[in-house]
C-alpha positions as CSV (number, residue, x, y, z in Angstrom):
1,X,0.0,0.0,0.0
2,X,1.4,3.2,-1.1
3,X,-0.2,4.9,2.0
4,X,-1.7,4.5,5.5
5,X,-4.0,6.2,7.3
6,X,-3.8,6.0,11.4
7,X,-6.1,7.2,13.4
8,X,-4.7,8.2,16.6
9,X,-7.3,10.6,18.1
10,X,-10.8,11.7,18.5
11,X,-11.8,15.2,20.3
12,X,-14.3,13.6,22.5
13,X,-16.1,16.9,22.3
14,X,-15.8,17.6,18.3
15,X,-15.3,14.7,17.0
16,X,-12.6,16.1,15.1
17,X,-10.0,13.6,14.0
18,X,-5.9,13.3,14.8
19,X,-4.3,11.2,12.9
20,X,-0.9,10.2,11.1
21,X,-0.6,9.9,7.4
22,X,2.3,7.5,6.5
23,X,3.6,8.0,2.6
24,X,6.6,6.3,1.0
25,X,7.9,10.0,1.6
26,X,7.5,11.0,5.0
27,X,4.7,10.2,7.7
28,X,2.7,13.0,8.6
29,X,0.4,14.6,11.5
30,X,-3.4,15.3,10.4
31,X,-5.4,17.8,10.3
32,X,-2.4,18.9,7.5
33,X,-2.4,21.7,5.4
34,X,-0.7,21.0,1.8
35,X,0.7,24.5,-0.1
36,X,0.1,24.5,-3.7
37,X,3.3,24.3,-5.7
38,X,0.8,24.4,-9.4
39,X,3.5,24.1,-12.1
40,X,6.2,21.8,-9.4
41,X,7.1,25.4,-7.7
42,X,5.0,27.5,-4.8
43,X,4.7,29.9,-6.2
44,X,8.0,32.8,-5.4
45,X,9.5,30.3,-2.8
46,X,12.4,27.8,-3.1
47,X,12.5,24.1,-2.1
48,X,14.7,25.0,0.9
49,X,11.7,27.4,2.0
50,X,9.1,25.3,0.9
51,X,10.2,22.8,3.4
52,X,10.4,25.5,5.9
53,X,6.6,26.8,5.9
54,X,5.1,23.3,5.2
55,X,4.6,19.7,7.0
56,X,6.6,18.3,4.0
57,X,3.5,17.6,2.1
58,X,2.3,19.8,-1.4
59,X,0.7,19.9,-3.9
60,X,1.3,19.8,-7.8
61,X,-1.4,20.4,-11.3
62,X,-1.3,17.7,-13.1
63,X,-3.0,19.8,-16.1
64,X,-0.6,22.7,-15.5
65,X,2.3,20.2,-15.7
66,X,1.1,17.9,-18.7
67,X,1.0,21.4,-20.8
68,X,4.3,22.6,-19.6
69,X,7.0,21.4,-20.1
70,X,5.0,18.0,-20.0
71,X,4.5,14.9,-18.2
72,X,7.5,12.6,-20.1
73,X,10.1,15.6,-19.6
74,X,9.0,15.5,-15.8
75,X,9.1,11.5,-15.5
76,X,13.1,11.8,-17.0
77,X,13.7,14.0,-14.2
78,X,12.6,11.2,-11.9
79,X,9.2,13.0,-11.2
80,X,8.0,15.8,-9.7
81,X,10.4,15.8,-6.5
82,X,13.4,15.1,-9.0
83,X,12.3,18.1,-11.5
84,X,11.8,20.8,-8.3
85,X,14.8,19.3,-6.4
86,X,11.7,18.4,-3.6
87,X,12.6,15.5,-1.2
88,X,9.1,15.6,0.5
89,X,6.2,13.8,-0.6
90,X,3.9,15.1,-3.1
91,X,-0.1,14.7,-4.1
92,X,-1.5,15.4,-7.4
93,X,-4.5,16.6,-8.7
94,X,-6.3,14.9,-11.7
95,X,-7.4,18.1,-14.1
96,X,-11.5,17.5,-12.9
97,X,-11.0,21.1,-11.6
98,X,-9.8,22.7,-14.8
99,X,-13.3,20.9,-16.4
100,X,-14.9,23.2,-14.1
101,X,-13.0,26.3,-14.6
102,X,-12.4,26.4,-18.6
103,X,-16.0,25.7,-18.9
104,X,-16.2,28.1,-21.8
105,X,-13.2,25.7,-23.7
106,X,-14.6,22.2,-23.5
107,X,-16.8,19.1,-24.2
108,X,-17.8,16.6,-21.9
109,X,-18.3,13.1,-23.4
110,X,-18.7,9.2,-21.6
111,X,-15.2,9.3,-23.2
112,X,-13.4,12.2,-21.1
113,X,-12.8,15.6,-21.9
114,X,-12.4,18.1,-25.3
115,X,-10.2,21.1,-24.4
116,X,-8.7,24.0,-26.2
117,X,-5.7,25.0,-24.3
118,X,-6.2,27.6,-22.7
119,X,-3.1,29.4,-24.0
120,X,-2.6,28.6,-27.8
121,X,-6.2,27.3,-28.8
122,X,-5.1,24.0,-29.7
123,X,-7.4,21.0,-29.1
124,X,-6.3,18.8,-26.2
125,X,-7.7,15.4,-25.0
126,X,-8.0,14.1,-21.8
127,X,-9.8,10.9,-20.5
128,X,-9.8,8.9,-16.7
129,X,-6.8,6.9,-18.1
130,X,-4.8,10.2,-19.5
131,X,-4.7,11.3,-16.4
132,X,-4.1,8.7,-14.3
133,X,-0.9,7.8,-17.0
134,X,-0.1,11.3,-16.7
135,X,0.2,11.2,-12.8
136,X,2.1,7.5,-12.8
137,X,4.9,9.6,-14.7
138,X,4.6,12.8,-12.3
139,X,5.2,10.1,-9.5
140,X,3.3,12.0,-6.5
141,X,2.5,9.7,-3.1
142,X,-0.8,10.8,-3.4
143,X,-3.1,10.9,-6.8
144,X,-6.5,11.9,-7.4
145,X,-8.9,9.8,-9.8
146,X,-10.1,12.2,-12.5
147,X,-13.9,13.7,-12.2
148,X,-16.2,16.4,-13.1
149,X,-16.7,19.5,-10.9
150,X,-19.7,20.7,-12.0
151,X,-21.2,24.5,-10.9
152,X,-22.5,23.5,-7.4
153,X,-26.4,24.6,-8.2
154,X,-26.6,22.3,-11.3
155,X,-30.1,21.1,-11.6
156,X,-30.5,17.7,-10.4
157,X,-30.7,15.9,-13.1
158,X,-27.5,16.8,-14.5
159,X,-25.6,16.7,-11.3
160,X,-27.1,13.1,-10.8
161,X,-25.3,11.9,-14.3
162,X,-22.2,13.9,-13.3
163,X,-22.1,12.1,-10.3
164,X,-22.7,8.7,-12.1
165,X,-20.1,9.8,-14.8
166,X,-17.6,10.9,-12.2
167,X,-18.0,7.0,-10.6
168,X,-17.6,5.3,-13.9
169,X,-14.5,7.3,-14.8
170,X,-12.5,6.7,-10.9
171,X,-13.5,3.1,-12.0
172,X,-11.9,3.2,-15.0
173,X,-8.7,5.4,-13.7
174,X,-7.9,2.4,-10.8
175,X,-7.9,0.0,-13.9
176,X,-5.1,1.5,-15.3
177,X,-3.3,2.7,-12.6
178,X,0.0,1.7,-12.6
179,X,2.1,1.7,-9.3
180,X,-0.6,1.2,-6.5
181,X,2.4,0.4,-4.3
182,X,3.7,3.9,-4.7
183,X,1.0,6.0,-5.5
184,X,-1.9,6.1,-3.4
185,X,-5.3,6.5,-5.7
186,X,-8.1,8.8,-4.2
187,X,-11.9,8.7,-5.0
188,X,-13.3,12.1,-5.3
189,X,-16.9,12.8,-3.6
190,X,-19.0,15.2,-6.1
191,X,-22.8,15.9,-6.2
192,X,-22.9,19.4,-5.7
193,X,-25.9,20.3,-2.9
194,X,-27.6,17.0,-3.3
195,X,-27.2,15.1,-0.2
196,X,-28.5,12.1,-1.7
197,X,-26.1,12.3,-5.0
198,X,-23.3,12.8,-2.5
199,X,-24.1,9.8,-0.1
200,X,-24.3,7.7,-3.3
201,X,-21.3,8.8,-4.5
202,X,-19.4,7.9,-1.4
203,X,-21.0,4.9,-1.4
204,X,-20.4,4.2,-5.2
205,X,-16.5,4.7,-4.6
206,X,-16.2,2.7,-0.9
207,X,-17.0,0.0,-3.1
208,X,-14.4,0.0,-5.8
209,X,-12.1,0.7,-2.3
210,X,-9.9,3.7,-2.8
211,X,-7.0,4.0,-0.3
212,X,-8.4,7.8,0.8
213,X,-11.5,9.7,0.0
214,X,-11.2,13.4,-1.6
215,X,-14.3,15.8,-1.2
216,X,-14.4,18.0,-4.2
217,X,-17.0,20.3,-5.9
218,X,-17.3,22.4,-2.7
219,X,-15.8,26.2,-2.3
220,X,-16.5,26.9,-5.5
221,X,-18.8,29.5,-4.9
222,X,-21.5,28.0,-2.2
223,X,-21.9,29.8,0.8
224,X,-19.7,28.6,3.6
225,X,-23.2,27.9,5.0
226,X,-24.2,25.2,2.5
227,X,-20.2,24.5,2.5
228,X,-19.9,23.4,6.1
229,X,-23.7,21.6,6.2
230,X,-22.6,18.9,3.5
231,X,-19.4,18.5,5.7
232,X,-21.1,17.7,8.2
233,X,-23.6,15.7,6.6
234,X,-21.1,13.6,4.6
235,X,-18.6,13.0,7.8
236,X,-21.0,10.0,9.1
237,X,-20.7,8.5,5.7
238,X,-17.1,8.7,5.0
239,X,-14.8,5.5,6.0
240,X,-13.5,6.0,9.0
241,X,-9.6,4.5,8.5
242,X,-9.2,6.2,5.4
243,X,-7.8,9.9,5.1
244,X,-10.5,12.3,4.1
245,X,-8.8,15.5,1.9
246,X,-11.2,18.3,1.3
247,X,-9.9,19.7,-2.0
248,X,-9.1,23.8,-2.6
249,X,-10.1,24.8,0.9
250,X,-7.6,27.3,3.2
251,X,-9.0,30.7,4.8
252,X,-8.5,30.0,8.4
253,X,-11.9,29.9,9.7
254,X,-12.7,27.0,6.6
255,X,-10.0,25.0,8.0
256,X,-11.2,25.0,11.1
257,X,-14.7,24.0,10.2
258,X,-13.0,21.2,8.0
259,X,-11.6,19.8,10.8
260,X,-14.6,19.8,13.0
261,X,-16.4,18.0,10.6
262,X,-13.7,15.7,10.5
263,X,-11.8,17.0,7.5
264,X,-7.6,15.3,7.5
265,X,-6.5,17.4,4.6
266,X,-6.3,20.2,2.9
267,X,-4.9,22.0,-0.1
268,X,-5.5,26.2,-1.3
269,X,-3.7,28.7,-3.1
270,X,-5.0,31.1,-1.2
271,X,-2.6,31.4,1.2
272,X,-0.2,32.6,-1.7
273,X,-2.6,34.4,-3.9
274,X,-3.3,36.7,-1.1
275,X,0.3,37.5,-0.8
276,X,1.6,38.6,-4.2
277,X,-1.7,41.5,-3.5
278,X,-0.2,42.6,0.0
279,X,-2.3,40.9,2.1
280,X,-0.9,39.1,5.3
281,X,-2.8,36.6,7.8
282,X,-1.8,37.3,11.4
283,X,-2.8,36.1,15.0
284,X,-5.2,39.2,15.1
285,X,-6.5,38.7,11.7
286,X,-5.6,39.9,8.2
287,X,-3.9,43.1,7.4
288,X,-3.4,44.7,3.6
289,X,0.4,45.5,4.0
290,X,0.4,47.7,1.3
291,X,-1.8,50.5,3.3
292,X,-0.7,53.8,4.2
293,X,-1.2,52.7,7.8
294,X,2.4,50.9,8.0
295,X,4.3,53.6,6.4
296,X,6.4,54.0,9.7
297,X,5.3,50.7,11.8
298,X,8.4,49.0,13.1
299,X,6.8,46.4,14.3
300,X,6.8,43.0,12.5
301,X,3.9,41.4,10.5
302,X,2.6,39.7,13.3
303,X,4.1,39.8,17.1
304,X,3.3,36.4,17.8
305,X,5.1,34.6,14.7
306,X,8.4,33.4,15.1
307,X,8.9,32.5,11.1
308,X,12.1,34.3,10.0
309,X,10.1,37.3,8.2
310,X,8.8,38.5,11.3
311,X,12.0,37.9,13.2
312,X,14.1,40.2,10.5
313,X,11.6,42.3,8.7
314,X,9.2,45.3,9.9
315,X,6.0,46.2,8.7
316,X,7.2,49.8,7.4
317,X,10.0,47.5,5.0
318,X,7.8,45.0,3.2
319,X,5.3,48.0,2.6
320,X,8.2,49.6,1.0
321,X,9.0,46.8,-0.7
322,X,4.9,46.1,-2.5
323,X,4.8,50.2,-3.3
324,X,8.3,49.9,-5.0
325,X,7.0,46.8,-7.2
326,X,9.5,44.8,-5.6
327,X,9.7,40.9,-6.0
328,X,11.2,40.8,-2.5
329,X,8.1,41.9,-0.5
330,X,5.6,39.0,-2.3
331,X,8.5,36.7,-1.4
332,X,8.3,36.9,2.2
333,X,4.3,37.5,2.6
334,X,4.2,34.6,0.6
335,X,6.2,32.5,3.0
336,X,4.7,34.4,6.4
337,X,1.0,33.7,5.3
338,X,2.2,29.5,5.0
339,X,4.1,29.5,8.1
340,X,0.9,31.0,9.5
341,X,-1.3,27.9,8.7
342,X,1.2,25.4,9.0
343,X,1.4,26.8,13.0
344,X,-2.6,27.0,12.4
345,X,-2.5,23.5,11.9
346,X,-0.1,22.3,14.3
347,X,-2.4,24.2,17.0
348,X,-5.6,22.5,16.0
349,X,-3.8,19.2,16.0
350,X,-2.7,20.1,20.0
351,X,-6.1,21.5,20.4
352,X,-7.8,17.9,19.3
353,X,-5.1,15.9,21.4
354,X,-6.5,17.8,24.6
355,X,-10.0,17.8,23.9
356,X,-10.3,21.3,23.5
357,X,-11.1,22.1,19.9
358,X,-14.3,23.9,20.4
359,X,-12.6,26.2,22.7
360,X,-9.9,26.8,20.5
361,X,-11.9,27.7,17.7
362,X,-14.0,30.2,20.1
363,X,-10.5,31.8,20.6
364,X,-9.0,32.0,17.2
365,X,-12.7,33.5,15.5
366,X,-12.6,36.0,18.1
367,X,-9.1,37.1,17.7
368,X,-9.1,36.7,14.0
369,X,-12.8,37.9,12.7
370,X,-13.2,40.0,15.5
């Protein structure tokens, strides 16, 4: 088995889950947030920082990557950790999301997926088995079968063959599926709002017996209301000693949720996104760097971070740096806002060892919303 999943912990108070994630690359403490590195880099930071503001665990595009430079060049690089000079373990994505967001350049057929590329135009194919060989020669611990993420209010009807599509095609991508010793292969949950599409769907998958369970098709435009009721709704029905990865989620208070509804991993480029616009997550809650208001502030971007930005830089400095369009000062909010959530993360995971995540999350909301 290319992974294991170990349950270590229940929050007798939550339920929220700590656990240990063993990979042929590293073994790993749950709840865990994974940085997005899209195109086998996140984004402004080196490997040597990468492994400084993570838990050793990212994230790669498996569409980004088959475009550029392409999967074979990657596989003669040894993979995705050869090609990026990364010695932690890596998980994949399968291209379902691009369906979703180049809706306006594709078809959907039994068969896969028509795209134009979203660059030059040209026509590009890709099926359950393209991506699934695609991912065997990126060579992450951790793939994802490939699936349709439709809008989340499609009418029923269509989200109900989606769903039975997205099934048929996560049966058809474990056929083929090459290394099952290395590579862990993860059903994805879709069905939109539907909570009966959804139990189905988990049901569907438990059958065919993936080694972990991804939840997809959610913040992608829901409110966090309808977000966190199908989390909790679905938590009963998903297997209990397999991981659970709740796919493009990572503002704080989302993460938090996850994890109460028994949510072991997560993924988001938000946490960098925000930071190439000036925008910094601290223990007090986010701040736009960029605003007049830290002209002169000496102080650093948050008091009560010990990551090496806010042990060397001040406020008034990286300001300076954003208003004179330097590289520097996305650089090191960029690597401040994942430090942030990987400490996040490794306070929830105390949090659930003492039984305490409610309070914790009491604390953190008031601190951080306000």
């Amino acid at each position: 088995m290319a992974i294991k999943y170990e349950l270590v912990h229940v929050d007798k108070n939550s339920g929220a889950r700590l656990g240990v994630l063993h990979t042929p690359h590293g073994s790993f403490e749950t709840p865990i947030f994974m940085p997005v590195g899209t195109q086998a880099t996140v984004k402004t930071l080196s490997s040597k920082e990468i492994k400084e503001v993570s838990d050793g665990l990212i994230l790669g595009n498996t569409y980004h990557l088959w475009l550029q430079p392409g999967d074979d060049i990657v596989k003669e690089h040894g993979g995705i950790r050869g090609f990026m000079k990364w010695d932690g373990a890596l998980l994949t994505d399968s291209g379902g999301f691009q369906v979703f967001s180049l809706a306006d350049i594709r078809n959907i057929s039994e068969e896969g997926v028509t795209f134009k590329h979203h660059l030059s135009g040209a026509t590009l194919n890709l099926t359950p088995e393209k991506a699934i060989e695609i991912q065997n020669n990126l060579g992450a611990d951790i793939i994802m079968s490939f699936d349709e993420c439709p809008p989340f209010h499609s009418d029923y009807d269509y989200m109900k063959d989606s769903v039975l599509r997205t099934i048929r095609w996560a049966k058809r991508g474990k056929e083929v599926h090459q290394f099952p010793e290395k590579q862990a292969l993860f059903g994805i949950v879709q069905g939109g709002p539907y909570k009966d599409l959804r139990k189905m769907c988990i049901e569907e998958l438990t059958k065919i017996d993936f080694p972990g369970y991804s939840i997809g098709g959610l913040s992608v435009g829901e409110t966090k209301k309808e977000m966190y009721d199908m989390l909790e709704y679905l938590k009963d029905y998903m297997p209990k000693d397999k991981p659970r990865y709740l796919m493009g989620v990572g503002s704080p208070d989302d993460l938090i949720m996850g994890v109460l509804n028994g949510i072991d991993m997560f993924d988001c480029v938000l946490p960098t996104r925000i930071a190439r616009h000036g925008s910094a997550m601290t223990s007090n809650g986010k701040i736009v760097i960029k605003n007049k208001l830290y002209e002169k502030d000496m102080g650093p971007l948050d008091s009560n971070c010990d990551c090496f930005v806010c042990k060397n830089h001040t406020r008034s400095y990286i300001r300076h740096l954003f208003k004179g369009k330097e590289m520097l000062g996305q650089r090191l909010v960029s690597y401040h806002n994942l430090y942030f959530l990987k400490n996040l993360m490794k306070q929830i995971r105390e949090a659930i060892k003492e039984d305490r995540l409610l309070e914790f999350k009491e604390e953190f909301f008031k601190k951080y919303y306000g």
